[in-house]
BALUM-676146 format. One line per 4 residues: their letters; for each residue x, y, z of N, C-alpha, C, O. Coordinates in Angstrom, 1 decimal, always signed. Layout:
<pts>
a	X/Y/Z/X/Y/Z/X/Y/Z/X/Y/Z; ...
</pts>
This chain:
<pts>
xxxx	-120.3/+81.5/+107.8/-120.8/+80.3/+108.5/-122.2/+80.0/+108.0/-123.0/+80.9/+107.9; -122.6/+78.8/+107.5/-123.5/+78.2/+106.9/-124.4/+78.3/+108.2/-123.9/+78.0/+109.3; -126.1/+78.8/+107.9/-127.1/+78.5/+108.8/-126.9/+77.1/+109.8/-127.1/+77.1/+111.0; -126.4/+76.0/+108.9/-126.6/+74.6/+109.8/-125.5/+74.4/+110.8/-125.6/+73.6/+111.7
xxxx	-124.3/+75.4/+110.7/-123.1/+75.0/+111.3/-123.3/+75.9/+112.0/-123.0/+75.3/+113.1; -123.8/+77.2/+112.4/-124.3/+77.8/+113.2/-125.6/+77.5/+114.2/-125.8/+77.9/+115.3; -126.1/+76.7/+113.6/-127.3/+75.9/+115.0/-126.8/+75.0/+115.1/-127.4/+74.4/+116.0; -125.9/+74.4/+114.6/-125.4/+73.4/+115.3/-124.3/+73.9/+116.7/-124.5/+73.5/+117.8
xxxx	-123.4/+74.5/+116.3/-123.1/+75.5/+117.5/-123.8/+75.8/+118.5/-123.5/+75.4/+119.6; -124.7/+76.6/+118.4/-126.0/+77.1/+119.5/-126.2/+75.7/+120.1/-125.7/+75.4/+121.1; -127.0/+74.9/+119.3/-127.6/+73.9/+120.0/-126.8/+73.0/+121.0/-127.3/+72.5/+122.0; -125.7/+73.0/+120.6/-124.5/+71.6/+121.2/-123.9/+72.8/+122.3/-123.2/+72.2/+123.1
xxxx	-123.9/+73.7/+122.6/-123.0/+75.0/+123.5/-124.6/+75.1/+124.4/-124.3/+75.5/+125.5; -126.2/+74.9/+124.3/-126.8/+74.7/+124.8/-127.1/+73.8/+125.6/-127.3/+73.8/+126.9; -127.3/+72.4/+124.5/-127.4/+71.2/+125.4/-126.1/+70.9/+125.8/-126.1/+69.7/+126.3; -124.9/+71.5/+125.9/-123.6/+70.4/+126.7/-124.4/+70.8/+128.5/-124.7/+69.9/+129.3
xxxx	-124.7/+72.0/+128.7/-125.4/+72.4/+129.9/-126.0/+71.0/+130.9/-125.9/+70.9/+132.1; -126.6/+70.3/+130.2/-127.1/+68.9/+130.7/-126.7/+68.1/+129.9/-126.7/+67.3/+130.9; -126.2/+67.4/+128.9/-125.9/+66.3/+128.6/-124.4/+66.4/+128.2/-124.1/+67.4/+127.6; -123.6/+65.6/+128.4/-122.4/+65.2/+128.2/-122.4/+64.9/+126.5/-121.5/+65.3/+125.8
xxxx	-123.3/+64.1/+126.0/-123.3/+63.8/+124.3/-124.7/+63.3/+124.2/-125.1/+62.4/+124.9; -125.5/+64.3/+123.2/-126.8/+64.7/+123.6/-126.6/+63.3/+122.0/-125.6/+63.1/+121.3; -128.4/+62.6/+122.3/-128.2/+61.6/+121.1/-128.8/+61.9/+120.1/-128.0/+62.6/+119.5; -129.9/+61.9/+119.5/-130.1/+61.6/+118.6/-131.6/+62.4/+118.3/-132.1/+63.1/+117.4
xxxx	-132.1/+61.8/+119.6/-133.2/+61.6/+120.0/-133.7/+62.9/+121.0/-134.8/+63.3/+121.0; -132.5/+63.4/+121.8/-132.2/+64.2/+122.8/-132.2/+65.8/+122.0/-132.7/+66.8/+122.4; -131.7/+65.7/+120.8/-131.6/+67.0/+119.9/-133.0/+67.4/+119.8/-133.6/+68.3/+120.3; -133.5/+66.1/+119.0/-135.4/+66.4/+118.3/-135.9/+66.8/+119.2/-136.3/+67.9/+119.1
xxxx	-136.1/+65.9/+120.8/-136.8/+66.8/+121.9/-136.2/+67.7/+122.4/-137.0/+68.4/+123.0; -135.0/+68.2/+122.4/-135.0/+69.6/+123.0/-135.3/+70.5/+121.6/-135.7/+71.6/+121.9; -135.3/+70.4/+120.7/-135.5/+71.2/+119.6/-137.6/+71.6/+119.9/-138.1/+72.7/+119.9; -138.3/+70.3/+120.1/-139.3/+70.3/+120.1/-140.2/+70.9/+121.6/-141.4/+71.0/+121.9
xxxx	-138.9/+71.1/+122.4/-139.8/+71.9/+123.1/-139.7/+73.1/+123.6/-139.4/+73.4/+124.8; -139.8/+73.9/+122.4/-140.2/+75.4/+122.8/-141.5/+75.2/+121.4/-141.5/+74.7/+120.2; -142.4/+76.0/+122.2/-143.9/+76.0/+121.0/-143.8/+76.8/+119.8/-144.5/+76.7/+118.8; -143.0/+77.7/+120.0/-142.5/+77.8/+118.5/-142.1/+77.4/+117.6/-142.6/+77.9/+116.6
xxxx	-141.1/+76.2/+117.6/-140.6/+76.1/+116.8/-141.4/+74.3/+116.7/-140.9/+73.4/+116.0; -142.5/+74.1/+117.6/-143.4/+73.2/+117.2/-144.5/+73.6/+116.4/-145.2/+72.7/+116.0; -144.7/+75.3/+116.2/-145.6/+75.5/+115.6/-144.8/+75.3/+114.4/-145.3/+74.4/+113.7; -143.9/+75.7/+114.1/-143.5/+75.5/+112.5/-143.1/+73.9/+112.5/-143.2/+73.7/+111.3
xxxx	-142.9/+73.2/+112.9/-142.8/+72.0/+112.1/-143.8/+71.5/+112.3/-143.9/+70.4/+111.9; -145.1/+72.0/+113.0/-146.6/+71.9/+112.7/-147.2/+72.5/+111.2/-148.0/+72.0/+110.4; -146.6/+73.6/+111.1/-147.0/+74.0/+110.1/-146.3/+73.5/+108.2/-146.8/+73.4/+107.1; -145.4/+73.4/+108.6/-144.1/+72.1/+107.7/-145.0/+71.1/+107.5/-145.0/+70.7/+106.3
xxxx	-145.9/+70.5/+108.4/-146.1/+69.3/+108.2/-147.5/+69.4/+106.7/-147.8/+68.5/+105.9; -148.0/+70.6/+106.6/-148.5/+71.0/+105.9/-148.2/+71.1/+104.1/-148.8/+71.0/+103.0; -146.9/+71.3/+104.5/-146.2/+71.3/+103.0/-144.5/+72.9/+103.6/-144.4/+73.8/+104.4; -143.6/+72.3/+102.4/-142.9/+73.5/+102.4/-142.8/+75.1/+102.4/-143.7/+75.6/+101.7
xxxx	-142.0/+75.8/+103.0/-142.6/+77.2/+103.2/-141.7/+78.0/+103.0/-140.6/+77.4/+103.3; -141.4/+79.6/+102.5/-140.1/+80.3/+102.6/-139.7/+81.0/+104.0/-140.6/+81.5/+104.6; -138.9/+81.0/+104.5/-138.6/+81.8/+105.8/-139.7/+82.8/+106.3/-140.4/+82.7/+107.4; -139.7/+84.0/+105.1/-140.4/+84.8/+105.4/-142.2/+84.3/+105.5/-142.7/+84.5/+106.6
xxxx	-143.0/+83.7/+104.6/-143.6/+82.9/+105.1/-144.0/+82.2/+106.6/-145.1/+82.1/+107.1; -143.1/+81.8/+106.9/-143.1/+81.3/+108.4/-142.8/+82.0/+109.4/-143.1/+81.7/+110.5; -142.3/+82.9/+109.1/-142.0/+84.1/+110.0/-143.4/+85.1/+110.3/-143.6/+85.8/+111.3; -144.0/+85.0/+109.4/-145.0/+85.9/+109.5/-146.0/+85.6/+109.8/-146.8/+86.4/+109.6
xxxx	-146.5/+84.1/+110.6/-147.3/+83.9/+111.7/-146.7/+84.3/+113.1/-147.6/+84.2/+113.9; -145.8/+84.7/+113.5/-145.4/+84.4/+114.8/-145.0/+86.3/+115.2/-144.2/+86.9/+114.5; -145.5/+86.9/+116.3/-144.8/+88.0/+116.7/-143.7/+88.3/+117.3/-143.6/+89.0/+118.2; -142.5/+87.6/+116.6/-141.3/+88.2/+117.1/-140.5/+88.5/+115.5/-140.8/+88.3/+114.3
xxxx	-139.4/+88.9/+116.2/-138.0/+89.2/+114.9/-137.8/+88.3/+114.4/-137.6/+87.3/+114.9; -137.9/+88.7/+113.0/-136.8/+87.5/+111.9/-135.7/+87.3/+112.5/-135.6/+86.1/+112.6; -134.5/+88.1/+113.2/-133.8/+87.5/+113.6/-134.1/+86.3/+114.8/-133.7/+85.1/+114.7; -134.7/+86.6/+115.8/-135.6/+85.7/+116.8/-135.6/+84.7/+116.0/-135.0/+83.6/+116.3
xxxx	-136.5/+85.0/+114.7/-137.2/+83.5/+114.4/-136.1/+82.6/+113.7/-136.1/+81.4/+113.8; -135.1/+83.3/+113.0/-134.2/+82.6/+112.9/-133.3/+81.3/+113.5/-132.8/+80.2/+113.2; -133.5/+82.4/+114.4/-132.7/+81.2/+115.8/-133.4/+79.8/+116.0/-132.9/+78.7/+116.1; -134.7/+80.1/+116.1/-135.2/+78.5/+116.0/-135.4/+77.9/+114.6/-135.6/+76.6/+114.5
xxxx	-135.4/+78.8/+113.6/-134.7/+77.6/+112.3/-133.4/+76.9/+112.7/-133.1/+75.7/+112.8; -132.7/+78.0/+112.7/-131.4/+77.2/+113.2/-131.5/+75.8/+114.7/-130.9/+74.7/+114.8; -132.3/+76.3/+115.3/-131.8/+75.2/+116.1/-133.0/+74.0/+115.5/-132.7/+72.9/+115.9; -134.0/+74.1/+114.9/-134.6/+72.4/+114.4/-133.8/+72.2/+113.0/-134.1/+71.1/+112.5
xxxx	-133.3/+72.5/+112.5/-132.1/+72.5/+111.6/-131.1/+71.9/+112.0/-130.5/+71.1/+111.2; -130.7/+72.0/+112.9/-129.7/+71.4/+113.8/-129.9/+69.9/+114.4/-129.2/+68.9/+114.3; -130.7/+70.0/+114.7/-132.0/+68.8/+114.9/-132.1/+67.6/+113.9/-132.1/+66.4/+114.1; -132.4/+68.4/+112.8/-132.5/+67.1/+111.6/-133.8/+67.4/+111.1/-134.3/+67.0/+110.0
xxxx	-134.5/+68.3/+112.0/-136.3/+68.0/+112.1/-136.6/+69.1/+110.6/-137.5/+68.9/+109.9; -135.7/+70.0/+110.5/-136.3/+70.6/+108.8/-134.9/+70.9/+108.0/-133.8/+71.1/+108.5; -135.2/+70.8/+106.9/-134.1/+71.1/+105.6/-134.1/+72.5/+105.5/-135.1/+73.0/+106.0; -133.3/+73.3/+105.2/-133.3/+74.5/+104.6/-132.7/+74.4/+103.1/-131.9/+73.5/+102.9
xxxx	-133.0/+75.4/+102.2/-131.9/+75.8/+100.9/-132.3/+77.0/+100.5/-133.5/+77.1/+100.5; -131.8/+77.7/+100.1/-131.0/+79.0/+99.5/-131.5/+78.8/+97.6/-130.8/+78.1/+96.9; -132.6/+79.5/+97.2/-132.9/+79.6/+95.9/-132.7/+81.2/+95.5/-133.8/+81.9/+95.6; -131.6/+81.9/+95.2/-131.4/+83.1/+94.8/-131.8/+83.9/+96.2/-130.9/+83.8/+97.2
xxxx	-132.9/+84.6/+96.3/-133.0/+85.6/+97.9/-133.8/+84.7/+98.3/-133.3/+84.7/+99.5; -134.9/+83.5/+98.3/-135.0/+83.5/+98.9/-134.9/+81.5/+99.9/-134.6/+80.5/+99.4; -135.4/+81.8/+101.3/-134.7/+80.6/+102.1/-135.8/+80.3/+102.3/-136.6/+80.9/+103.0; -136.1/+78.7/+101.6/-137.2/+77.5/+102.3/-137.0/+76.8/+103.2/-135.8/+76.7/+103.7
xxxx	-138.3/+76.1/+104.0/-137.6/+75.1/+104.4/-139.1/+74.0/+104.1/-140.3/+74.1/+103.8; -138.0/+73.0/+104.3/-138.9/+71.5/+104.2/-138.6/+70.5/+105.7/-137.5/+70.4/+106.4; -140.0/+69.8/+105.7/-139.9/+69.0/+107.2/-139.3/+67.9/+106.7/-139.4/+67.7/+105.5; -138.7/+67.1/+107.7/-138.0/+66.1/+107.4/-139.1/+64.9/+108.3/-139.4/+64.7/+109.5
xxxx	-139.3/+64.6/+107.6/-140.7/+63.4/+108.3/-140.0/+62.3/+109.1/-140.3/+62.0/+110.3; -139.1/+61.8/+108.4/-138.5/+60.4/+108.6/-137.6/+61.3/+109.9/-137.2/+60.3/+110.4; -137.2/+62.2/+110.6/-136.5/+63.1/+112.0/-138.1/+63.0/+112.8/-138.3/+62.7/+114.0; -138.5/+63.1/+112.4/-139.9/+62.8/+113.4/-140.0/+61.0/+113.9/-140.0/+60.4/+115.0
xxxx	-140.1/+60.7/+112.8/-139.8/+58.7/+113.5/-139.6/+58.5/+114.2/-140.2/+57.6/+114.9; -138.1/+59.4/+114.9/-137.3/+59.3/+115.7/-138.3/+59.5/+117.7/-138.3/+58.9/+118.8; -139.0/+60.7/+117.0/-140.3/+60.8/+118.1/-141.3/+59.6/+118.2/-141.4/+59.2/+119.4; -141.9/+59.1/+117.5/-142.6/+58.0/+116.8/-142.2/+56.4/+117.5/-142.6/+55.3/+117.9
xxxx	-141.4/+57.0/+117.3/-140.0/+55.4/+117.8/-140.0/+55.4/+119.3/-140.3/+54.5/+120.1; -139.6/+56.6/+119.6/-139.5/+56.4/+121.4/-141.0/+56.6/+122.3/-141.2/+56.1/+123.4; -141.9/+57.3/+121.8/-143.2/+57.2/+122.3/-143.7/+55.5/+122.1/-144.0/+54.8/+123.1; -143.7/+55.0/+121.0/-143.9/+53.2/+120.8/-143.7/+52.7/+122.0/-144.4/+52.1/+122.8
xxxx	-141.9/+53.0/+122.0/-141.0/+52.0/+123.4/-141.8/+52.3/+124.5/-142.6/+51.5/+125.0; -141.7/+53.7/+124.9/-142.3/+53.8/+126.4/-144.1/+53.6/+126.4/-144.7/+53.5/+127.5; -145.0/+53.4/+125.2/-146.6/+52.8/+125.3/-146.1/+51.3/+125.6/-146.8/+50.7/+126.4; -145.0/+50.6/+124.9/-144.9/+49.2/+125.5/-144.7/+49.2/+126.4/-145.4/+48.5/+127.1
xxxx	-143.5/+50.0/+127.3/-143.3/+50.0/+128.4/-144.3/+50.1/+129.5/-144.4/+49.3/+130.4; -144.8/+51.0/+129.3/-146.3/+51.4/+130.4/-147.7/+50.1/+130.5/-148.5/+49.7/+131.2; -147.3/+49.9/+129.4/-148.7/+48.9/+128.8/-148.3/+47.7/+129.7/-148.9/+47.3/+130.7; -146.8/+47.1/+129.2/-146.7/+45.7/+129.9/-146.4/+45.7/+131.7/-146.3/+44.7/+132.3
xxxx	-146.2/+46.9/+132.4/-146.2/+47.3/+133.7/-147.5/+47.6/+133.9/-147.8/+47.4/+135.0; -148.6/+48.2/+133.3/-149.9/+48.3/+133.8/-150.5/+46.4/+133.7/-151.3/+46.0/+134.6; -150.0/+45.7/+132.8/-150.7/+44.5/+132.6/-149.9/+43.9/+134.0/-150.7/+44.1/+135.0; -149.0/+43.5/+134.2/-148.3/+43.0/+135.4/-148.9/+43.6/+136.4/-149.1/+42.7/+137.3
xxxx	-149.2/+44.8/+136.7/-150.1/+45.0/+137.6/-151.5/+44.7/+138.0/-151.9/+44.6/+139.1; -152.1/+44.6/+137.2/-153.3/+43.7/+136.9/-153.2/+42.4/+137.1/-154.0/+41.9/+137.9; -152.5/+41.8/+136.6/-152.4/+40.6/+136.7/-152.1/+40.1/+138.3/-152.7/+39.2/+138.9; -150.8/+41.0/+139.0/-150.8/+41.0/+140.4/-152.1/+41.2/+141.1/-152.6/+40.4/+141.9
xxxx	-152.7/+42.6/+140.7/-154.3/+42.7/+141.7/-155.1/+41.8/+141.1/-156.2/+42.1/+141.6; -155.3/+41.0/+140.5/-156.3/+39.7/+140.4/-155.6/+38.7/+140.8/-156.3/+37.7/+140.6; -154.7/+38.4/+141.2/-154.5/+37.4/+141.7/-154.5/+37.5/+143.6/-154.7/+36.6/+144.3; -154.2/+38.9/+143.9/-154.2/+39.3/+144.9/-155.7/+38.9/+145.7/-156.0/+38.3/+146.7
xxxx	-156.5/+39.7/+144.8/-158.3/+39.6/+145.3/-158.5/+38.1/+144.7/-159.5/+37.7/+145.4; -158.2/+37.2/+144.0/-158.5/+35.8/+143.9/-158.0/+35.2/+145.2/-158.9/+34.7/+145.7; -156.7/+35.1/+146.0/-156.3/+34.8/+147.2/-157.5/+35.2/+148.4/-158.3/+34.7/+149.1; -156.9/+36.8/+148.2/-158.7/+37.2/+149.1/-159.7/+36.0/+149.4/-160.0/+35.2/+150.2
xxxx	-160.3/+36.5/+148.1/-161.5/+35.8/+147.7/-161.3/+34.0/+148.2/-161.9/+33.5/+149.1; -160.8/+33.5/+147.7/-160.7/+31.9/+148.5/-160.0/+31.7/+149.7/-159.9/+30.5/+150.0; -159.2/+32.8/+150.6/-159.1/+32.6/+151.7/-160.3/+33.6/+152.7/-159.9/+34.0/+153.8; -161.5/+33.7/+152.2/-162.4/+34.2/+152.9/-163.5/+33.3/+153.1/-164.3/+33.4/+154.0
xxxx	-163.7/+32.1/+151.7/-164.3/+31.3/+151.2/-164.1/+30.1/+152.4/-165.0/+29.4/+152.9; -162.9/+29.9/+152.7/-161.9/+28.6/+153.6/-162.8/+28.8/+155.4/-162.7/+29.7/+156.2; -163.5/+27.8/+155.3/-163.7/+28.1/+157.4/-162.6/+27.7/+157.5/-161.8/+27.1/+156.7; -162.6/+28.5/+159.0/-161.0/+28.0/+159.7/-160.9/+27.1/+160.3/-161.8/+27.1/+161.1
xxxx	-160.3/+26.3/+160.4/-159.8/+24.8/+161.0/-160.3/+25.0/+162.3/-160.0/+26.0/+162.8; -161.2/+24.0/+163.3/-161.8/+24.4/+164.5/-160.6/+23.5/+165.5/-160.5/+23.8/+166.7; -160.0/+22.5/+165.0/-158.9/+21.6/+165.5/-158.0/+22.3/+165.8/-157.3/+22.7/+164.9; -157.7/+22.6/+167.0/-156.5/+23.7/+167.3/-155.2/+23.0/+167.3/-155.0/+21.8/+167.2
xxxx	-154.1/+24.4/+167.4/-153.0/+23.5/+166.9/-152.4/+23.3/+168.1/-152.4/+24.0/+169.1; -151.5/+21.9/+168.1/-150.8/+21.4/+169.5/-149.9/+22.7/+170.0/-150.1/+23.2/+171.1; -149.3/+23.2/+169.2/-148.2/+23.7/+169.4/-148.5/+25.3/+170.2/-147.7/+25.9/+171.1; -150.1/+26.1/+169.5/-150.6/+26.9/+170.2/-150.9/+26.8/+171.5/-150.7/+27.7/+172.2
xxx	-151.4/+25.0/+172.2/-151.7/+25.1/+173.8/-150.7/+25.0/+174.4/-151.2/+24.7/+175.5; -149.2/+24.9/+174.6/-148.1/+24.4/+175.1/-148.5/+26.1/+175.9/-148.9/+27.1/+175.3; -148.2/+26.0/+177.2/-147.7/+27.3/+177.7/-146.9/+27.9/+177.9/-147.1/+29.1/+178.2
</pts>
């Protein structure tokens, strides 16, 4: 079994747990959140690295650390290949977009609901503001003295 068909396994036998058909977007963030395997595509971002290389910041097992190659591998988020013994990997920049892309949506989202709210509370304190401005009519109304 190829490294990629094997995290892809893990990953998909992980995420079915909560998602029915995880998208796209749903892989990269579950891949991205354990700090491990954000440190290496932190450190990817740096330039290409061999397994062992990246293994050798972190205190656990090569097999350990394997497991989260395999699952950002899985992801889309790094390449792997096989040069005689030993195994690289490379970040896939353009699988990051994908992060890039949905933080944008939801800064628009937040941005144009913070503006609409603003725009409500000044218009709210402008009402205020010229119905505090207004004396009140001293001419009472017919319909108030009826008893």
């Amino acid at each position: 079994m190829t490294l990629r068909a094997a995290a892809g396994t893990a990953m998909l036998s992980l995420m079915d747990k909560h998602l029915s058909d995880p998208s796209e977007e749903d892989r990269v963030f579950a891949a991205l959140a354990d700090p491990t395997r954000r440190a290496v595509v932190q450190r990817l971002g740096a330039g290409p690295g061999s397994v062992s290389e990246l293994a050798r910041g972190f205190p656990i097992a090569l097999p350990s650390f394997m497991k989260h190659l395999r699952v950002l591998e899985a992801s889309g988020l790094i390449r792997t290949r096989k040069s005689g013994r030993v195994r690289s990997c490379e970040l896939n920049r353009a699988r990051l977009e994908l992060v890039g892309d949905w933080l944008d949506a939801q800064r628009r989202s937040w941005e144009a609901r913070g503006d609409r709210l603003q725009a409500f509370a000044e218009a709210e304190a402008a009402l205020a503001h010229v119905g505090a401005a207004v004396p009140a009519d001293p001419t009472p109304d017919p319909a108030e003295e009826r008893p």
